[in-house]
The first five atom37 places (N, CA, C, CB, O) and aatype in JSON, in Angstrom:
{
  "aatype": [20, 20, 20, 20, 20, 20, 20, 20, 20, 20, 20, 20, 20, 20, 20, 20, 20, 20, 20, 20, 20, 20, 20, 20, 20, 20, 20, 20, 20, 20, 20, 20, 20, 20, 20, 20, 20, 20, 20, 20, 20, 20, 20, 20, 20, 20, 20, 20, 20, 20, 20],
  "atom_mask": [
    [1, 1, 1, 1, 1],
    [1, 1, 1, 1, 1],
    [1, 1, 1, 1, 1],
    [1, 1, 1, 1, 1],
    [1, 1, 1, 1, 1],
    [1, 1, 1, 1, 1],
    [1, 1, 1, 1, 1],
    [1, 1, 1, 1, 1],
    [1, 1, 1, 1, 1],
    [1, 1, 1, 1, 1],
    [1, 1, 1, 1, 1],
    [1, 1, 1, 1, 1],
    [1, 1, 1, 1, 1],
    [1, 1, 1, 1, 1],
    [1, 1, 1, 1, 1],
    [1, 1, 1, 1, 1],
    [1, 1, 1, 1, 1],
    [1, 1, 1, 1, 1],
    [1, 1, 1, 1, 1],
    [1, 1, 1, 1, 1],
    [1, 1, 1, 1, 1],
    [1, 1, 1, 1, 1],
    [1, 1, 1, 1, 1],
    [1, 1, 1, 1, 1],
    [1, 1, 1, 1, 1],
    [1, 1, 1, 1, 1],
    [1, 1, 1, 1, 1],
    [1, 1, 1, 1, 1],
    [1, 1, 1, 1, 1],
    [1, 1, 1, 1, 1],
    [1, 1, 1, 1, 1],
    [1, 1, 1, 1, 1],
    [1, 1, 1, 1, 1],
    [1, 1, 1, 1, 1],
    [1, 1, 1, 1, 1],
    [1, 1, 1, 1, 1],
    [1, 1, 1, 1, 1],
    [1, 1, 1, 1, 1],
    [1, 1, 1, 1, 1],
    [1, 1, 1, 1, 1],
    [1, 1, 1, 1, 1],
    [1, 1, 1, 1, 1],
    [1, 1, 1, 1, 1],
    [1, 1, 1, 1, 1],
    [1, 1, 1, 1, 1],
    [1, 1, 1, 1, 1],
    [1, 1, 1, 1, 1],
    [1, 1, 1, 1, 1],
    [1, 1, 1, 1, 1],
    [1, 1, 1, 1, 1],
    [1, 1, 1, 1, 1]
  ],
  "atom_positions": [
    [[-84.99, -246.68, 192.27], [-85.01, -248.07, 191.86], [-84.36, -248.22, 190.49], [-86.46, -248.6, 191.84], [-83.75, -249.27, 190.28]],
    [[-84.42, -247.16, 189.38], [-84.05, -247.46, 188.16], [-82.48, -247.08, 188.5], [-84.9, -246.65, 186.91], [-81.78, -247.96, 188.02]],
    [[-81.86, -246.31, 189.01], [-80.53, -245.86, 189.27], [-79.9, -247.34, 190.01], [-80.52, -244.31, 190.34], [-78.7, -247.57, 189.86]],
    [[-80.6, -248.15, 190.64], [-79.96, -249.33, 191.58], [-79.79, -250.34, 190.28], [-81.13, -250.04, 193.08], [-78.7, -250.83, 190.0]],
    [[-81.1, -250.63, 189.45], [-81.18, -251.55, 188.45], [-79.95, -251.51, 187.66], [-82.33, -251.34, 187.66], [-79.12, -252.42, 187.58]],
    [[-79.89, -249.79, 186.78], [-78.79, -249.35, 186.15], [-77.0, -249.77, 186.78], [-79.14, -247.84, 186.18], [-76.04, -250.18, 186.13]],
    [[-77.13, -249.43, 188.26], [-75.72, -249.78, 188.53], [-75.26, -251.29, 188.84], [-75.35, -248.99, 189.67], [-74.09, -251.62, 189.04]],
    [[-76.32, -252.12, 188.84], [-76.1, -253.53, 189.25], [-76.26, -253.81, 187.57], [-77.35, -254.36, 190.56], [-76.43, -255.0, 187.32]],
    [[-76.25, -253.36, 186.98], [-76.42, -253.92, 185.29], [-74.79, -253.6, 184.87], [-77.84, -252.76, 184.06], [-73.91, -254.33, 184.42]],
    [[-74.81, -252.22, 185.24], [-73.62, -251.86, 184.5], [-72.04, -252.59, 185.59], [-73.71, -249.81, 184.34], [-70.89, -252.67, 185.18]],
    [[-72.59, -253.06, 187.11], [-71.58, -253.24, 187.31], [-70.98, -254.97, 186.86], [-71.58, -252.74, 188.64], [-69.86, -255.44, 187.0]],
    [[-72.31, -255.65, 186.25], [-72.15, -257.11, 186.1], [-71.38, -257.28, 184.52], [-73.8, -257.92, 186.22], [-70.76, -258.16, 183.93]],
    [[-71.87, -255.78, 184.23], [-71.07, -255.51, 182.57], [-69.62, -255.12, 182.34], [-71.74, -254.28, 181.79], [-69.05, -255.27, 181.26]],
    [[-68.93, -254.47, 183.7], [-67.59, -254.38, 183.96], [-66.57, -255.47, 184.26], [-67.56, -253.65, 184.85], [-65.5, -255.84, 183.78]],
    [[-67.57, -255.93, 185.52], [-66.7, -257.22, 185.62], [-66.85, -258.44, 184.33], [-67.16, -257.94, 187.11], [-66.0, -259.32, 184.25]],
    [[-67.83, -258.39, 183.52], [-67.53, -259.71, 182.54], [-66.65, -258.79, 181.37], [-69.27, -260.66, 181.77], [-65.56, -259.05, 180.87]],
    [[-67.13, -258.18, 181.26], [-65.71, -257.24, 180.25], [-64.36, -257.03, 181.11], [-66.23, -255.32, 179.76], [-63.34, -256.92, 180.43]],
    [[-64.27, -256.98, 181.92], [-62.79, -257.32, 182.64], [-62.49, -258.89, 182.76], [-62.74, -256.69, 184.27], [-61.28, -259.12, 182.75]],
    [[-63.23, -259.94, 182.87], [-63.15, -261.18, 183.09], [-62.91, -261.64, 181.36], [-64.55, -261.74, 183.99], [-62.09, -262.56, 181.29]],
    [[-63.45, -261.21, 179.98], [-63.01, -261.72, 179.13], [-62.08, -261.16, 178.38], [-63.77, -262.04, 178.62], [-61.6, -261.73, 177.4]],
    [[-61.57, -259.49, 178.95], [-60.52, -259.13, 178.58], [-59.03, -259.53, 179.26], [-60.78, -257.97, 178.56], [-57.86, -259.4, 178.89]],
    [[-59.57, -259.98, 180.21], [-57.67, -260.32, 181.41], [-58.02, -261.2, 181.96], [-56.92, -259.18, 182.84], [-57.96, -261.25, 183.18]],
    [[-58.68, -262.51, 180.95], [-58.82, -263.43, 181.92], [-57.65, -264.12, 182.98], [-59.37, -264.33, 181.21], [-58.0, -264.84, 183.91]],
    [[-56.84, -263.93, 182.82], [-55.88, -264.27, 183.87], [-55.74, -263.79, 185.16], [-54.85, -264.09, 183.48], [-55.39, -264.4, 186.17]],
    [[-56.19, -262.13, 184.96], [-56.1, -261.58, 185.81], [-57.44, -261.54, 186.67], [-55.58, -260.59, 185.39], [-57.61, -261.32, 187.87]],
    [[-58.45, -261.88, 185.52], [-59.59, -262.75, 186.84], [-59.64, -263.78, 187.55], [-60.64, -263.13, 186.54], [-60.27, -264.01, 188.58]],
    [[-59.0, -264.33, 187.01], [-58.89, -265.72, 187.83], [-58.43, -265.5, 189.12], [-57.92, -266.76, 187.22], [-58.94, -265.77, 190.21]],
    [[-57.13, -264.84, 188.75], [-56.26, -264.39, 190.16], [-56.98, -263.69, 191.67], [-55.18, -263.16, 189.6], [-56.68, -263.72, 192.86]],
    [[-58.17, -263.02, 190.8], [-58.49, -262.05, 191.31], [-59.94, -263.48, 192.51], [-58.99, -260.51, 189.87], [-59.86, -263.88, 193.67]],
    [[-60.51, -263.62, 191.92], [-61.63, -264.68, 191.83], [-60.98, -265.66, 193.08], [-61.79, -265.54, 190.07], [-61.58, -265.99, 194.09]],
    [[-59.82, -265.96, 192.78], [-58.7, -266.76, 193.75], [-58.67, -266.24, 195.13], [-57.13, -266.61, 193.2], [-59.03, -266.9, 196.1]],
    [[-58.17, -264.83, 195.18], [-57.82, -264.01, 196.04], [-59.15, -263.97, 197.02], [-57.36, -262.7, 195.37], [-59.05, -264.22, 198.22]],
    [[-60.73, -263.55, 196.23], [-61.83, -263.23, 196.61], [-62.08, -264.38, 197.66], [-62.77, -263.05, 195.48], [-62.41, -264.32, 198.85]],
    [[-61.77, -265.68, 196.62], [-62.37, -266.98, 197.69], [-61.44, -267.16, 198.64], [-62.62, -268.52, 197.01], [-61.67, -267.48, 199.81]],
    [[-60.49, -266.98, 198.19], [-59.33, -267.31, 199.56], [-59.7, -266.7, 200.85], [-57.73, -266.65, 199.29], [-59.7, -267.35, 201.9]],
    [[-60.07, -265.29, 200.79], [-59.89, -264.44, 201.74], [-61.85, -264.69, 202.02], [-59.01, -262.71, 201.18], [-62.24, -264.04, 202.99]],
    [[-62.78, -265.36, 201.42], [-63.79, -266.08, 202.37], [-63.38, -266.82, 203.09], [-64.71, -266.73, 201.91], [-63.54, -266.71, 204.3]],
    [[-62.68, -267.92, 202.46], [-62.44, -268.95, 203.23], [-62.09, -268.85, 204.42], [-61.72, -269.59, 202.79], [-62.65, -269.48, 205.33]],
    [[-60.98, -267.91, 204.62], [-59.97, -267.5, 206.08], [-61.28, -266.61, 207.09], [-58.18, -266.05, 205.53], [-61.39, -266.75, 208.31]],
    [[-62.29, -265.6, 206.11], [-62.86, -265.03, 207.02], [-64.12, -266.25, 207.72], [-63.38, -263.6, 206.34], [-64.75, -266.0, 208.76]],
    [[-64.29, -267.48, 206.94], [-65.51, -268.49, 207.1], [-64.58, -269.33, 208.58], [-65.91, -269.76, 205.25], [-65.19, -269.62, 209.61]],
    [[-63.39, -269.55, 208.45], [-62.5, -269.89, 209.39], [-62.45, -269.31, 210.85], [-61.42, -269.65, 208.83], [-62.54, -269.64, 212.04]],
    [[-62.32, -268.62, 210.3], [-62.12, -267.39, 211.36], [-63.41, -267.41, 212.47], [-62.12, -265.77, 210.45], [-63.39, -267.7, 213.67]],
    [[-64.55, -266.95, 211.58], [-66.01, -266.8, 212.09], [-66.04, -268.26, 213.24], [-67.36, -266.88, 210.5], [-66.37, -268.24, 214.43]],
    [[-65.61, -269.44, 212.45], [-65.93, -270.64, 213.07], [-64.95, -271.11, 214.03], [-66.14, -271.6, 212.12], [-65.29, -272.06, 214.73]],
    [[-63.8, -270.61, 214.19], [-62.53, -270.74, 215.59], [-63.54, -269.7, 216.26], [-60.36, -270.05, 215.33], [-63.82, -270.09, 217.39]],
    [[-64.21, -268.44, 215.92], [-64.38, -267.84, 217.04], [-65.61, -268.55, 218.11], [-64.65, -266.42, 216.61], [-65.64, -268.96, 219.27]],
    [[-66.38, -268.46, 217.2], [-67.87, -269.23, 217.61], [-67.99, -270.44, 218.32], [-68.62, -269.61, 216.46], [-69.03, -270.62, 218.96]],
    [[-66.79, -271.62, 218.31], [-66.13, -272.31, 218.99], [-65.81, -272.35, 220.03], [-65.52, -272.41, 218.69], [-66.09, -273.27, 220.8]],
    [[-65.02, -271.2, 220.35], [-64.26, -270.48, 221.55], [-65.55, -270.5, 222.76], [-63.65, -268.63, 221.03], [-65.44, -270.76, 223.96]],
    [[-66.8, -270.12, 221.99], [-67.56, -269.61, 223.66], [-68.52, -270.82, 223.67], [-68.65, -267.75, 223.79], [-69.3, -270.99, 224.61]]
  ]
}
């Protein structure tokens, strides 16, 4: 439990230290993330449709 705590701490501490060091390149990134929900939220819902 302390090893899970530790890596969900340290991983929320990478990404905001990558997000205020390149913020540009988070954005992009953040962009990319939602985009590629969106298409998979799409996707899910043409299929589910289908039957």
């Amino acid at each position: 439990m302390f090893l899970r705590r530790c890596g969900f701490a340290a991983f929320w501490l990478v990404l905001g230290l990558f997000a205020l060091n390149h913020p540009g390149n988070a954005a992009h990134a953040v962009r990319a993330i939602l985009g590629g929900l969106a298409l998979l939220a799409d996707a899910l819902s043409r299929f589910v449709t289908a039957f």
